[in-house]
mmCIF file of the C-alpha atoms, coordinates in Angstrom:
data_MODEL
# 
_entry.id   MODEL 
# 
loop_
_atom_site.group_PDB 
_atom_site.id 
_atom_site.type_symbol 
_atom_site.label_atom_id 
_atom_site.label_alt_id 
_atom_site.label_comp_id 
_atom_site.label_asym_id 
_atom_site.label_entity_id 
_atom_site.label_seq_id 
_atom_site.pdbx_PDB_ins_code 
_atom_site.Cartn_x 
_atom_site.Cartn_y 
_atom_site.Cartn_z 
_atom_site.occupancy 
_atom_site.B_iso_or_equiv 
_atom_site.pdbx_formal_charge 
_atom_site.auth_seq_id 
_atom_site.auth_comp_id 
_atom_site.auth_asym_id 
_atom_site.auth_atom_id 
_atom_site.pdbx_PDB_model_num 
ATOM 1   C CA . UNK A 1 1   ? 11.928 -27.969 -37.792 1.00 0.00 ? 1   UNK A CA 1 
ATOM 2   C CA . UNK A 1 2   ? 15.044 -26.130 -37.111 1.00 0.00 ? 2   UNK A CA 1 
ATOM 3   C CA . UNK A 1 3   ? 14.981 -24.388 -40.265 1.00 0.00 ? 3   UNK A CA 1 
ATOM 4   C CA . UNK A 1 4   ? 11.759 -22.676 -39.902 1.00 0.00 ? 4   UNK A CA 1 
ATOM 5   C CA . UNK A 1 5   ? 11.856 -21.576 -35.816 1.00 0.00 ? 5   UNK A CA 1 
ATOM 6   C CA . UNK A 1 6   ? 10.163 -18.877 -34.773 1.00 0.00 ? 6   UNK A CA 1 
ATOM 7   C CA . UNK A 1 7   ? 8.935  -17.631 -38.165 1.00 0.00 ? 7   UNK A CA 1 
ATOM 8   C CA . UNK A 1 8   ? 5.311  -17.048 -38.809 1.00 0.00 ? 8   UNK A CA 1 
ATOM 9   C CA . UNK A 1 9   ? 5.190  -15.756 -42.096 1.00 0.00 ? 9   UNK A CA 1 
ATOM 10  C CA . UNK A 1 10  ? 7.688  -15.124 -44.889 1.00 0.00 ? 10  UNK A CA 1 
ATOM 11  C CA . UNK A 1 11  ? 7.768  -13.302 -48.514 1.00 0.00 ? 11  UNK A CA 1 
ATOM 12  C CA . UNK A 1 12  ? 9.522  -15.677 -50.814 1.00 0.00 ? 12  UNK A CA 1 
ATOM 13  C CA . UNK A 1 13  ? 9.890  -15.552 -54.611 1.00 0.00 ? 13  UNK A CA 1 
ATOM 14  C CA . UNK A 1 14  ? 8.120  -18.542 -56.205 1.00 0.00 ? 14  UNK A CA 1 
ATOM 15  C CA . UNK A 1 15  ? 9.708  -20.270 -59.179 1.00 0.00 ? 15  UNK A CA 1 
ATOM 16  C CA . UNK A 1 16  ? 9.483  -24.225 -58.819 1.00 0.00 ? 16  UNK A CA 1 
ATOM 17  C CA . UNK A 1 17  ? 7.959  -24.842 -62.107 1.00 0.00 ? 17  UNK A CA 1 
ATOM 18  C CA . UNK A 1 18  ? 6.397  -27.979 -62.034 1.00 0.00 ? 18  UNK A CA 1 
ATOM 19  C CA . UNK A 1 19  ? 6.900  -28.782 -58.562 1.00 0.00 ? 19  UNK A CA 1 
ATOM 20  C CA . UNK A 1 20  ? 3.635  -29.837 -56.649 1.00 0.00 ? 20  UNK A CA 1 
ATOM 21  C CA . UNK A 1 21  ? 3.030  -31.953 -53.276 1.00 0.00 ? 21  UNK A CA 1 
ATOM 22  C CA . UNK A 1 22  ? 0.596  -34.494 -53.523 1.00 0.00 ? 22  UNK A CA 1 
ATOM 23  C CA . UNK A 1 23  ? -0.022 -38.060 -51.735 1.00 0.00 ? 23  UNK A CA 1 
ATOM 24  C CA . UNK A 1 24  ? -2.377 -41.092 -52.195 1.00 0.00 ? 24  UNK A CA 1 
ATOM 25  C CA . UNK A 1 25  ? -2.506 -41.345 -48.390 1.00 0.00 ? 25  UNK A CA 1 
ATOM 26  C CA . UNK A 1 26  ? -4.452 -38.375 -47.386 1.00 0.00 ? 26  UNK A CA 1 
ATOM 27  C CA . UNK A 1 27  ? -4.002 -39.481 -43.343 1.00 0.00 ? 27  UNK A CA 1 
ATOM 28  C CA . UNK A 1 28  ? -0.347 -39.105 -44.189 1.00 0.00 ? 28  UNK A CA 1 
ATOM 29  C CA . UNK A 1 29  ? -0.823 -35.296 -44.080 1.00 0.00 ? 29  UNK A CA 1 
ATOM 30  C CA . UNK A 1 30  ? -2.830 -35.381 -40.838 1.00 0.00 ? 30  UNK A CA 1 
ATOM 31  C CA . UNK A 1 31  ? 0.031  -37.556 -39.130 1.00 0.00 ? 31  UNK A CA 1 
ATOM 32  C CA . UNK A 1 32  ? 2.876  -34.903 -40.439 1.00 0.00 ? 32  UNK A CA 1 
ATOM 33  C CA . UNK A 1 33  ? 0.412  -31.847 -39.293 1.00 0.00 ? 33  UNK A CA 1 
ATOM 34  C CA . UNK A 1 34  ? 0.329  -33.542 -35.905 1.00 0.00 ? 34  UNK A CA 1 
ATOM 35  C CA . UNK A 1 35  ? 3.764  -34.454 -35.389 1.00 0.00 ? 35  UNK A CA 1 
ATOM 36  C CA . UNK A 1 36  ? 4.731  -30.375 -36.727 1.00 0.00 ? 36  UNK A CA 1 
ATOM 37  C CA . UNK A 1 37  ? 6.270  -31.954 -40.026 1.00 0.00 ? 37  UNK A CA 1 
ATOM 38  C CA . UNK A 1 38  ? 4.032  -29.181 -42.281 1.00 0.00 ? 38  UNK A CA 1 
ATOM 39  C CA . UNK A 1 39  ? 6.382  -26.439 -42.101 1.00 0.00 ? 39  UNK A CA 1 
ATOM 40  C CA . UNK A 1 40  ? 5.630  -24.080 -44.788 1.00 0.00 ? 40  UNK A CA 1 
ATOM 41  C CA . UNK A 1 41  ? 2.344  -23.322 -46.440 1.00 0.00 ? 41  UNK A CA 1 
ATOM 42  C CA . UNK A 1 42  ? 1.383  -20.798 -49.114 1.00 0.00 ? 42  UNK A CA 1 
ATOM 43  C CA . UNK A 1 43  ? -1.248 -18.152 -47.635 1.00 0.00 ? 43  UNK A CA 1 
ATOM 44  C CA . UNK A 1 44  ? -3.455 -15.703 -48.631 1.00 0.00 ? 44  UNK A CA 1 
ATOM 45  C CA . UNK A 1 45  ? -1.955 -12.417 -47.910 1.00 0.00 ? 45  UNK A CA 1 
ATOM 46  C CA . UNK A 1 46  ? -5.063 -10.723 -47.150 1.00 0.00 ? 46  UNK A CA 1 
ATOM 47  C CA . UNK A 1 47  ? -6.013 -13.091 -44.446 1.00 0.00 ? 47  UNK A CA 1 
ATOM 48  C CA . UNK A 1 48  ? -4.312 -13.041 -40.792 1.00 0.00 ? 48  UNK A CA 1 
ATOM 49  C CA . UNK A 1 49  ? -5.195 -16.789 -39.981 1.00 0.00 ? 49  UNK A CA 1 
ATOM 50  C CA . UNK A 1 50  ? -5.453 -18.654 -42.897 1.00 0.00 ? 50  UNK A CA 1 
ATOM 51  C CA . UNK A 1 51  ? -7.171 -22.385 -42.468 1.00 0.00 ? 51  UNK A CA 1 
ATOM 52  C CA . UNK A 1 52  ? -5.374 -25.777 -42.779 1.00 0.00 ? 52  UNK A CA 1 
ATOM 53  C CA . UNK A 1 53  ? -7.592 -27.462 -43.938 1.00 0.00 ? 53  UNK A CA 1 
ATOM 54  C CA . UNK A 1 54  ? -7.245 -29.454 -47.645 1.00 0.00 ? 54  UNK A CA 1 
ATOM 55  C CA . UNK A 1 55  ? -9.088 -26.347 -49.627 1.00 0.00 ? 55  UNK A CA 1 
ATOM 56  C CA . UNK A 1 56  ? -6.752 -25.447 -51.571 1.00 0.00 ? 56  UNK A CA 1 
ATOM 57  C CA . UNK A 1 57  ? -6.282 -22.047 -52.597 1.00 0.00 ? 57  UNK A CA 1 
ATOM 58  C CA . UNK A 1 58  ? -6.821 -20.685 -56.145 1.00 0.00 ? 58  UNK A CA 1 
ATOM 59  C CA . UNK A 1 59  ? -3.899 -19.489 -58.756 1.00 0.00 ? 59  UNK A CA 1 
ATOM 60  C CA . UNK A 1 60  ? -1.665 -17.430 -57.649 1.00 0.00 ? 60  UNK A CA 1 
ATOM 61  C CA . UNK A 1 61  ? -1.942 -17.443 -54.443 1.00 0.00 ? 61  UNK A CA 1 
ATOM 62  C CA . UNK A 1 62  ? -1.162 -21.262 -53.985 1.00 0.00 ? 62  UNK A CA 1 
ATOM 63  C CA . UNK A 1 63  ? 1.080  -21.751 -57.412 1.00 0.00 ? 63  UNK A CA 1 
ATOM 64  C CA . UNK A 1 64  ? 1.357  -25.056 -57.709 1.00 0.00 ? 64  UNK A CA 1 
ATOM 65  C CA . UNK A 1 65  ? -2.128 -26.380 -56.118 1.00 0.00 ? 65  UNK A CA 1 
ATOM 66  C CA . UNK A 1 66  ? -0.216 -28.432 -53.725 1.00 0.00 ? 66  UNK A CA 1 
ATOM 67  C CA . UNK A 1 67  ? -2.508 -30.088 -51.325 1.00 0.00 ? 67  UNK A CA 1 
ATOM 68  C CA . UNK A 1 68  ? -3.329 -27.831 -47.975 1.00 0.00 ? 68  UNK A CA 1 
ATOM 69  C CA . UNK A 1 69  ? -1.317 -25.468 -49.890 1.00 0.00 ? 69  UNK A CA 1 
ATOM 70  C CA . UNK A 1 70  ? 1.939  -27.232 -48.608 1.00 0.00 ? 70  UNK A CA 1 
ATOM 71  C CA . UNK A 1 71  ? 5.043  -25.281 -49.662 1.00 0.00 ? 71  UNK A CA 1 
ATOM 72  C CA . UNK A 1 72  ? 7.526  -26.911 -47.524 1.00 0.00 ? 72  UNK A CA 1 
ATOM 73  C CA . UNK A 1 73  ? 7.875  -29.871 -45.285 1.00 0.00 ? 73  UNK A CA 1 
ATOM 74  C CA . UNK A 1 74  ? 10.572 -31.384 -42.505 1.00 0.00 ? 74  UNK A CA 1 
ATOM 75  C CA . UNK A 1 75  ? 11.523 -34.735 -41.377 1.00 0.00 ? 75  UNK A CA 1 
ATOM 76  C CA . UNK A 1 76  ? 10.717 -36.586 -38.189 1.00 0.00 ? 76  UNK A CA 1 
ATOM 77  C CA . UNK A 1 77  ? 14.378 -34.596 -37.237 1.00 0.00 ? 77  UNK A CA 1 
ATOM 78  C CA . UNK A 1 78  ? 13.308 -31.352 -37.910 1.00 0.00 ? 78  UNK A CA 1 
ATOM 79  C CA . UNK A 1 79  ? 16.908 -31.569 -39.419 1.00 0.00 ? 79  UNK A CA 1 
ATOM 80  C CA . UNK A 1 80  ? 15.834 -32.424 -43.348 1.00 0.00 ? 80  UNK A CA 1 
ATOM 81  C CA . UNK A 1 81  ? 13.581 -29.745 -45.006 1.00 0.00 ? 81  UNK A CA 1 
ATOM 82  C CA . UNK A 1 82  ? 12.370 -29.689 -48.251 1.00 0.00 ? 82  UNK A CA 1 
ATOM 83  C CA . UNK A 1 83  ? 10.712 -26.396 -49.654 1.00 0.00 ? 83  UNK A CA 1 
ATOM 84  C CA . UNK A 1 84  ? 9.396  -25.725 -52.871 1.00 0.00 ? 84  UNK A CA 1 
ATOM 85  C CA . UNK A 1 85  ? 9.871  -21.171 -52.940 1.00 0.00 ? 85  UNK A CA 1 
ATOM 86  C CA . UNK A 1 86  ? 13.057 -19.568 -52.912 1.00 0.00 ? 86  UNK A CA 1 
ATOM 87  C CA . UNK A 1 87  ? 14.021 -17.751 -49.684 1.00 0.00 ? 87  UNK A CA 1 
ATOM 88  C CA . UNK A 1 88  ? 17.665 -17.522 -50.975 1.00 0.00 ? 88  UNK A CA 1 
ATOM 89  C CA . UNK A 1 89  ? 16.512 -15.224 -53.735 1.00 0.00 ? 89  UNK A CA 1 
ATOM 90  C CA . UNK A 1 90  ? 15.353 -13.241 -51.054 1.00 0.00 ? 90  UNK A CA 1 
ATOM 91  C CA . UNK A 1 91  ? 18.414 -12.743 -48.706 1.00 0.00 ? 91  UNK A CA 1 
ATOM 92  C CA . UNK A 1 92  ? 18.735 -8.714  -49.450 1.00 0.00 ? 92  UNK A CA 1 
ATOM 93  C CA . UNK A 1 93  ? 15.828 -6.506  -49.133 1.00 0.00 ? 93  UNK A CA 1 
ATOM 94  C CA . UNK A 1 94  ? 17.400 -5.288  -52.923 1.00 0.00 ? 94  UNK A CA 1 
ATOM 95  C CA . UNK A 1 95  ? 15.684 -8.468  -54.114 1.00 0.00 ? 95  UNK A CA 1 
ATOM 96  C CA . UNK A 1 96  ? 12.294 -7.923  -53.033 1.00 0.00 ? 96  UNK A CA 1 
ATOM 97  C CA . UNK A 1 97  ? 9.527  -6.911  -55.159 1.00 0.00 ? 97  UNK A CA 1 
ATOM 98  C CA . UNK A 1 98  ? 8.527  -3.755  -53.753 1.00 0.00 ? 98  UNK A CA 1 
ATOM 99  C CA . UNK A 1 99  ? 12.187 -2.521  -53.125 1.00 0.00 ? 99  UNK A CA 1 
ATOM 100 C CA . UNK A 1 100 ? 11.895 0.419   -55.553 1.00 0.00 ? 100 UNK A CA 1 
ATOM 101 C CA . UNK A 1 101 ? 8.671  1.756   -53.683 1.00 0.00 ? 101 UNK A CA 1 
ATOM 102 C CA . UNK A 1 102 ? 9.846  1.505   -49.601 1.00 0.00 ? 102 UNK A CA 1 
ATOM 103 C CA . UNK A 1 103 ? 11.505 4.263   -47.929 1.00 0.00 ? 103 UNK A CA 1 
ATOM 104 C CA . UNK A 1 104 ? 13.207 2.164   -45.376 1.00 0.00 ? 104 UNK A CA 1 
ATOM 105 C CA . UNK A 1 105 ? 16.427 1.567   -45.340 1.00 0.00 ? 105 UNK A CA 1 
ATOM 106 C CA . UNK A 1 106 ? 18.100 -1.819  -47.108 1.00 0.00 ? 106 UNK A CA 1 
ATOM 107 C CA . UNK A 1 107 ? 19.558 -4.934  -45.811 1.00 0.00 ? 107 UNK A CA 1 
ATOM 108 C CA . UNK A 1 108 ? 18.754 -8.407  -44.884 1.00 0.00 ? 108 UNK A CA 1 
ATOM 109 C CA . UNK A 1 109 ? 15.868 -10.098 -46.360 1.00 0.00 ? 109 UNK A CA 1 
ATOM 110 C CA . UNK A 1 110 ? 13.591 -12.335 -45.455 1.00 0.00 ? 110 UNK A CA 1 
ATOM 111 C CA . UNK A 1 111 ? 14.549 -15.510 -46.638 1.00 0.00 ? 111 UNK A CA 1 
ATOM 112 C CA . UNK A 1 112 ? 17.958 -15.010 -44.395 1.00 0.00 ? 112 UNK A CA 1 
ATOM 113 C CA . UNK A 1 113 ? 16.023 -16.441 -41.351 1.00 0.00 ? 113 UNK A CA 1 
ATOM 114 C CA . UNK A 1 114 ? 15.875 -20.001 -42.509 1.00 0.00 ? 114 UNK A CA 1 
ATOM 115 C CA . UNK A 1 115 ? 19.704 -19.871 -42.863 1.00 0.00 ? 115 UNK A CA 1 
ATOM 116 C CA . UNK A 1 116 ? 20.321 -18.225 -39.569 1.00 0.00 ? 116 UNK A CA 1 
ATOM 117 C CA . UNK A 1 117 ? 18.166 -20.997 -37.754 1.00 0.00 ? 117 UNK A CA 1 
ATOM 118 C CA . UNK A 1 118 ? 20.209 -23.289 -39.640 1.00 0.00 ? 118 UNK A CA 1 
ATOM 119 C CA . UNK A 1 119 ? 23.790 -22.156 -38.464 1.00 0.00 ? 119 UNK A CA 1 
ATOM 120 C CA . UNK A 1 120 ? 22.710 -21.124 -34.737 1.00 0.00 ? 120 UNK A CA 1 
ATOM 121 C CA . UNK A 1 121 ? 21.619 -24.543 -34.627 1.00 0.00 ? 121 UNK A CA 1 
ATOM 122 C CA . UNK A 1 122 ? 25.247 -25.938 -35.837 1.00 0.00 ? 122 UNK A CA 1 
ATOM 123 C CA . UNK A 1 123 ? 26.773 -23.641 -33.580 1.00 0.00 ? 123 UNK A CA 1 
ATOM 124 C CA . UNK A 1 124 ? 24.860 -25.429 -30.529 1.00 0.00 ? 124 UNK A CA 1 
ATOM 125 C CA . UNK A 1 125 ? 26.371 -28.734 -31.986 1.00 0.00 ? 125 UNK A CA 1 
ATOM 126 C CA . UNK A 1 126 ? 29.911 -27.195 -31.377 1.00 0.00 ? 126 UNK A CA 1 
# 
């Protein structure tokens, strides 16, 4: 997924609503986890290496009780990605919840590394 390249982990604000991913073809989330399609998950902060697996993890830390916690998948392309959070509402460090409290200094958020994945890879189209 070019969107999500070379992050790991991201803090995101969280304000879908309703929004939840769910299937009736359970295999159908073993074929995207194989083929890399799973992009974006919600994890337990606490945890380095978080499972995969379909327990899904209580209120708040999965919001929406997606299955496996899914918060964001990609196309066969890697070009079409569809994520529940917000990382645009995190594209300043301002933003963030804790900005009040951290003595470093301010800029660039977060969230801004989906979009910069997202123009370097138009640039290579150029």
């Amino acid at each position: 997924c070019i969107w999500t390249k070379g992050i790991t982990r991201m803090r995101v604000p969280v304000r879908h609503g309703e929004g939840k991913f769910v299937t009736d073809d359970r295999k159908l989330l073993d074929r995207w986890a194989g083929s890399g399609q799973l992009v974006a998950r919600y994890v337990d902060p606490s945890t380095e290496y978080p499972g995969a697996n379909d327990e899904v993890l209580p209120y708040p830390v999965s919001p929406n009780q997606s299955w496996r916690n899914i918060a964001g998948v990609c196309d066969p392309s890697g070009l079409v990605f569809g994520l529940m959070p917000h990382p645009e509402a995190n594209h300043s460090t301002w933003l963030g919840a804790t900005w009040t409290r951290e003595d470093t200094e301010h800029g660039e958020g977060e969230g801004m590394a989906i979009f910069h994945n997202a123009v370097e890879y138009a640039r290579t189209l150029l």
